[in-house]
N, C-alpha and C positions, 0 to 999 in steps of 0.2 A: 546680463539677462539670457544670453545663447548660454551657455554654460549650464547651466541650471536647467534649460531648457531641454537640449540636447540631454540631459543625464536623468530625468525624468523619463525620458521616449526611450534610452537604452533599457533602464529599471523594468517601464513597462512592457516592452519585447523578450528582454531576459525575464521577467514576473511571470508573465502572461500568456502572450502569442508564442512564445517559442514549448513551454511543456504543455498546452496547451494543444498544440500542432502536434507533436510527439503523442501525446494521449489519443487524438483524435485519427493519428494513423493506424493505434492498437486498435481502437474503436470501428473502424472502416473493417481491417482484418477480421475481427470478432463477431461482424454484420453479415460478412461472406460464409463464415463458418456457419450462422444459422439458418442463411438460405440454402448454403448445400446441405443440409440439414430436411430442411424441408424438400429440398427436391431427389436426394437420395435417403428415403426413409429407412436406411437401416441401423441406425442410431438407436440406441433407446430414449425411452422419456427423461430419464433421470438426465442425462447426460444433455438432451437439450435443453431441459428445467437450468441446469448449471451453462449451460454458455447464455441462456437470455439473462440469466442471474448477472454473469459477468460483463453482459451487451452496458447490463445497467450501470455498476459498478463505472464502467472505464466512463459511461454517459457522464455520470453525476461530479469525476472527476474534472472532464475539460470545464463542465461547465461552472464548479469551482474555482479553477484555473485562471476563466474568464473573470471571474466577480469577485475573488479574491477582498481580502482586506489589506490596507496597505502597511508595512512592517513597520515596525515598534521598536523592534533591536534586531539588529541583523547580523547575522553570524560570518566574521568575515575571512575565516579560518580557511585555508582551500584544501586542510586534512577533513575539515566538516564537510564540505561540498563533495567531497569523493565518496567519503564515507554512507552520505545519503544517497549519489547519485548509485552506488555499489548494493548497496539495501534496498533500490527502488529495480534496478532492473538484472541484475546479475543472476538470477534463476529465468531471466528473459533471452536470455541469451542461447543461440540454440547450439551445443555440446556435441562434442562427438558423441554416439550411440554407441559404439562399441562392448561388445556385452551386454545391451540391453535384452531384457526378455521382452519378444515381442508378443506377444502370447501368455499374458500373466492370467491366472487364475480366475475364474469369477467372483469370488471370494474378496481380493485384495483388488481387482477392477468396482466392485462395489463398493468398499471401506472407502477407494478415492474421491470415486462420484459424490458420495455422501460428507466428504470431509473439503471436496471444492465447496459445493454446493454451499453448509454450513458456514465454511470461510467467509466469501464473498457474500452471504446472508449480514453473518457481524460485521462486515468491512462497511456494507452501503448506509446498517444502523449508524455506524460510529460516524460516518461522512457525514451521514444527514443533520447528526449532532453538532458534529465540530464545524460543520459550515465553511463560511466564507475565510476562518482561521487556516485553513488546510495549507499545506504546503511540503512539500521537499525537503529543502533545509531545515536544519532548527534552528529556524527563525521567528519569533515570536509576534503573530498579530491579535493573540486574545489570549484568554483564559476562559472555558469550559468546564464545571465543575455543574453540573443539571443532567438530568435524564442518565444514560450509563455511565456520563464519568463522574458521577456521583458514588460508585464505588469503586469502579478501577479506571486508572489515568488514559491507556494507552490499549484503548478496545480495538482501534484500529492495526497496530499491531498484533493484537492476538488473533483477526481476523484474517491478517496477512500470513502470520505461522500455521493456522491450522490448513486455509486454502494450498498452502506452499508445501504441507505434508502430505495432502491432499495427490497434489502433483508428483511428489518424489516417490509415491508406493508404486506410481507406473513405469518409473523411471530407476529401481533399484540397480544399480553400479554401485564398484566402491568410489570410483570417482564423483558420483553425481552426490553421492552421501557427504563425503567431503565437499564438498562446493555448496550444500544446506547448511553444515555446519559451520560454513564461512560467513553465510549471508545473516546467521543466528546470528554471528558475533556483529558482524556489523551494524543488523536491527539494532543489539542489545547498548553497543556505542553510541549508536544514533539517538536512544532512548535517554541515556544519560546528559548529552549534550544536549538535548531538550530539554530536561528539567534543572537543569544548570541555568539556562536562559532563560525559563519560566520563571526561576527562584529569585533573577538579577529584577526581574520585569516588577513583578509581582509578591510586596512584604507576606501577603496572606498566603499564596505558593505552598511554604513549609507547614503551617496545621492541615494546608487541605493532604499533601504529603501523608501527615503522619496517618491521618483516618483512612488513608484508601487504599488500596491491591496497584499494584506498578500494573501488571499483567495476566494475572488469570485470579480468578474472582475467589474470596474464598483460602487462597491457599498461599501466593506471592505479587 
């Protein structure tokens, strides 16, 4: 009975309490960023409209994190676990600057704001959807096929590319270019090996497949 016991209380520390912690220290940071916000008004609106967008987003995630469903099939692969943990924070990671223009245009400072902003707008939709299923790994605790993933699978994804282009127009290197186009591939891996594990979970999986968009609405 220890056995079982103990591997249950690992499960739910590594499940739970541990990205859960991690989310919540983004979330702390994100909190600071809107009080200095408030207390040094030289911000504009837009751009505080986008971090309290984002205060939310990281919100909705711990408390995901917390209430979780528990898994169905579990990915035990530790090329998956890299692959997700690379696709969830590897444009978090703060880069040398080197060549950055600090002083970009108002133009392409606008096109970001508006394209965080949007991002994290579709992120918090698709969260709200996919619920207590969320997670990291492509590990399977539901299937979601109601409200927007009733036409494309992986809105949450598409929320995360447009916010993350969002960020890169401020950030134009060719290094940093490269390093989006890394994190592309890795999402798009990540993607695949989740519908691989939906497909195993789930016989109905494959029709909802054929009728719906992977990634942007409409077009793929």
């Amino acid at each position: 009975m220890k056995e079982p016991a103990r591997r249950d209380w690992r499960e739910f520390f590594m499940g739970h309490v541990l990205p859960a912690s991690v989310f919540t220290y983004l979330l702390i940071g994100r909190a600071q960023g809107i009080v200095n916000s408030f207390q040094h008004p030289g911000s504009s609106s837009i751009e505080l409209i986008q971090q309290i967008v984002s205060f939310a987003f990281l919100a909705l995630v711990v408390v995901l994190f917390v209430f979780r469903r528990p898994t169905v099939l579990r990915s035990g692969s530790a090329v998956a676990g890299i692959i997700a943990l690379g696709g969830t924070f590897l444009l978090s990671i703060p880069f040398p600057t080197v060549g950055l223009n600090i002083h970009p245009s108002m133009v392409l400072r606008l096109m970001s704001e508006v394209l965080v902003f949007a991002g994290f707008a579709v992120s918090i939709v698709s969260l709200a959807w996919l619920g207590r299923n969320f997670g990291i790994r492509p590990d399977v605790r539901g299937l979601v096929t109601s409200g927007p993933y009733r036409w494309v699978r992986h809105h949450l994804y598409l929320g995360e590319f447009v916010f993350c282009l969002g960020y890169l127009f401020l950030r134009l290197t060719p290094f940093m270019v490269a390093v989006f186009f890394l994190w592309c591939a890795l999402q798009y891996y990540r993607i695949l090996l989740e519908e691989s594990a939906l497909g195993t979970v789930f016989p109905e999986y494959e029709d909802y497949r054929r009728r719906t968009h992977r990634i942007i609405p409409f077009i793929y």
